[in-house]
C-alpha positions in Angstrom: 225.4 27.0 77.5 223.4 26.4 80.3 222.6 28.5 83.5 221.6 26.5 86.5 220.2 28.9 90.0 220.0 27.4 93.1 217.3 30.0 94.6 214.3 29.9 96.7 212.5 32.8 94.5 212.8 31.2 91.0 210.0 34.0 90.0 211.6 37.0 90.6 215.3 35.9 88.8 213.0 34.6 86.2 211.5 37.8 85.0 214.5 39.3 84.4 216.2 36.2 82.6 213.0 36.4 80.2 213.6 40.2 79.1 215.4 42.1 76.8 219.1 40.3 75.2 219.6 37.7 78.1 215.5 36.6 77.4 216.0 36.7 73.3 219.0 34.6 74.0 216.8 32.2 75.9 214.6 31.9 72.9 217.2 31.6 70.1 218.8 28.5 72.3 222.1 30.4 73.1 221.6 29.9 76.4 219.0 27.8 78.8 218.3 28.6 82.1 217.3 26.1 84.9 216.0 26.4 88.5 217.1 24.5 91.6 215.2 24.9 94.9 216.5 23.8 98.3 212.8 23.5 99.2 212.6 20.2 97.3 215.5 18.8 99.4 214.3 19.0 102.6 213.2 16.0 105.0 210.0 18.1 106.7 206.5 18.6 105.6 206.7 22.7 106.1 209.5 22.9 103.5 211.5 24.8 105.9 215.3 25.3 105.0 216.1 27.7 107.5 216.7 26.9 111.4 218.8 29.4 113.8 222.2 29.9 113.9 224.9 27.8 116.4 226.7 30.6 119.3 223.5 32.4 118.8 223.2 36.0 116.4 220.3 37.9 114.3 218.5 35.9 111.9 218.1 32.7 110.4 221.0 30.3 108.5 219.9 28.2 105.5 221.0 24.5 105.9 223.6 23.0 104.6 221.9 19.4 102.7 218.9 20.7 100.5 221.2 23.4 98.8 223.8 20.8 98.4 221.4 18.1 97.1 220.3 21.2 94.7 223.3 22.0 93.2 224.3 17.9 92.9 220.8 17.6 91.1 221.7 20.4 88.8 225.4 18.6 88.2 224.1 15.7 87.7 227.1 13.9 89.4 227.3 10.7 89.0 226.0 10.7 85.0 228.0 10.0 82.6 229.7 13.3 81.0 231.2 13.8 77.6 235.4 14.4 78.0 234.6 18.3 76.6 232.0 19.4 79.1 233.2 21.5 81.7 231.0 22.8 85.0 231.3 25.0 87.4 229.5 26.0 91.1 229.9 29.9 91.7 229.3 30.4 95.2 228.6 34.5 96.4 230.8 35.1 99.5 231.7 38.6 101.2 235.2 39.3 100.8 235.7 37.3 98.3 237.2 38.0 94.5 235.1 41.1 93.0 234.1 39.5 89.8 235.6 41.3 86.3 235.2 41.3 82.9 237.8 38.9 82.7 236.0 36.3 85.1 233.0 36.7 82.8 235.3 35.5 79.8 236.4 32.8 81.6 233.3 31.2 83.1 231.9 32.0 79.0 234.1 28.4 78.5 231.9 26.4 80.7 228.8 24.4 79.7 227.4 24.6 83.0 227.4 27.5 85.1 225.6 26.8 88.8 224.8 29.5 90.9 224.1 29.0 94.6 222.0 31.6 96.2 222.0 32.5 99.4 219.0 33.9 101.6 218.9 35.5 105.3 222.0 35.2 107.2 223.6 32.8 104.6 224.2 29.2 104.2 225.8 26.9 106.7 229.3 26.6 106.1 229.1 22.9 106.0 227.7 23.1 102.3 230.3 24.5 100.8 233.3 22.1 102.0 230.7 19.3 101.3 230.5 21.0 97.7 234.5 21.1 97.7 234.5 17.5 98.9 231.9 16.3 96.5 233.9 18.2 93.0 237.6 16.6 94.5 236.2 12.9 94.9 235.1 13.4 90.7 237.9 14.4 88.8 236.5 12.9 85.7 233.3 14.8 85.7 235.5 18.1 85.6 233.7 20.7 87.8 235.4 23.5 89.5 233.8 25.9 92.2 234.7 29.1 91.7 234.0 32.0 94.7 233.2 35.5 94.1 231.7 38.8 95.4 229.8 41.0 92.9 230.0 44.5 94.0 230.9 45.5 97.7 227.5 46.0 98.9 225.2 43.5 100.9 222.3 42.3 98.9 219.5 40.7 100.9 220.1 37.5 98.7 222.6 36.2 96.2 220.0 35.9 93.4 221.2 40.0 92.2 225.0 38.8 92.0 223.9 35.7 90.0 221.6 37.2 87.5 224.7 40.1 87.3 226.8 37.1 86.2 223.9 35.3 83.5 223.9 38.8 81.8 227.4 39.3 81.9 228.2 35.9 80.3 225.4 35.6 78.0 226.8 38.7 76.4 229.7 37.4 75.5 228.5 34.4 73.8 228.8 34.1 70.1 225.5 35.7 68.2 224.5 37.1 71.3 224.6 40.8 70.6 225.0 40.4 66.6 228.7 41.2 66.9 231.6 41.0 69.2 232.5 44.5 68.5 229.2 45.5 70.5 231.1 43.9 73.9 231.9 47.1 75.2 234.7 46.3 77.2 235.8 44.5 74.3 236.4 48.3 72.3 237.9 51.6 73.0 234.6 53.1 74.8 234.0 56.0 76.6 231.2 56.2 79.8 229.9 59.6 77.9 227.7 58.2 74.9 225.6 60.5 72.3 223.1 60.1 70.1 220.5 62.6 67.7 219.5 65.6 67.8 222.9 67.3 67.7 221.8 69.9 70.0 219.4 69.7 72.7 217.9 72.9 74.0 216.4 72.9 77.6 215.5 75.7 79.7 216.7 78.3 77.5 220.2 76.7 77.3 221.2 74.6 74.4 223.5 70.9 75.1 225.4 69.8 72.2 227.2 66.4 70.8 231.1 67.2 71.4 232.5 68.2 67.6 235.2 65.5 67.1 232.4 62.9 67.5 230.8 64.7 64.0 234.4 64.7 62.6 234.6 61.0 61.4 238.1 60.8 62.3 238.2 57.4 64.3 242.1 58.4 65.3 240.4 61.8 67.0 237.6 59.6 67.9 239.6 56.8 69.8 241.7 59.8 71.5 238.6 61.3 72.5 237.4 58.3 74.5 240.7 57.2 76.2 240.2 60.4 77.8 237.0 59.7 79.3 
């Protein structure tokens, strides 16, 4: 499966994607991960990509062409593509669908998975119904573009949200975590977790593992966690 960020700060989602499961993943060839800049798409010799905003406001817009040339570049529209490869553009947007668990599932059944990342005030509108455009005219090369909001905060840009997304999909990918038991959501789990000693004693006062986790009774067990 491959992971393709449209960003302007390939470093900094990089040194995350490099660490711990989503990293080994990397290594093992579960997963590869791939970086677009808008930088390389512009026509002016300061790589600019931002200019201000139309009917005035705070801050600067990103423009619409380089991240659109980006994400074609990643696509590779226009190639040739094998009837059982299926891509898809996520693009972050307030208000739009909280991404789930479930989402995460689905977007596990792509081969491609591009992320467009915004930066300062956004991206001009234009690129997205250009994107919309572009995915319609190609029915054959079988791309969807999929919007989402991850979380209901604002994030300064939308490389958080995407790396949120890498981890959650790589997860879920076969081999990834050893066995699909070890999905969390995918099991009866409880937020409370334990682990050894039994008892912990700090500041005269002694914090124990609840009993029916020491009982071996995965009935009790089970109960137990619905109820957290």
């Amino acid at each position: 499966m491959k992971f393709h960020l449209i960003t302007l700060f390939e470093d900094a989602c990089d040194a995350y994607l490099s660490a711990s499961i989503v990293g080994r993943a990397r290594k093992e060839k579960k997963i590869s991960v791939s970086y677009q800049t808008p930088r390389d798409f512009v026509d002016n010799k300061w790589g600019k990509v931002d200019e201000r905003p139309y009917g005035g406001g705070p801050g600067m817009v990103m423009t619409a062409l380089p991240v659109v040339k980006a994400v074609e570049k990643a696509l590779k529209l226009g190639h040739r593509m094998s009837n059982h490869k299926k891509k898809v553009v996520v693009w972050f947007r307030p208000g739009a669908k909280q991404f789930t668990n479930k989402d995460a599932d689905a977007l596990a059944k792509y081969s491609d998975v591009v992320l467009v990342c915004g930066r300062y005030e956004g991206i001009d509108e234009r690129a997205r119904k250009i994107l919309k455009t572009l995915v319609a005219g190609s029915p054959a090369q079988r791309v969807r573009v999929k919007e989402f909001a991850v979380g209901e905060a604002v994030y300064t840009g939308g490389e958080v949200p995407a790396l949120a997304i890498v981890d959650a999909v790589t997860r879920r990918l076969p081999g990834v975590l050893g066995k699909d038991a070890s999905v969390e959501e995918r099991r009866i789990a409880s937020s409370a977790v334990y682990t050894r000693p039994e008892t912990i004693l700090y500041k005269k006062k002694n914090y124990k593992v609840p009993a029916v986790l020491k009982t071996g009774h995965h009935a009790k067990i089970d109960t137990w966690r619905k109820g957290k």
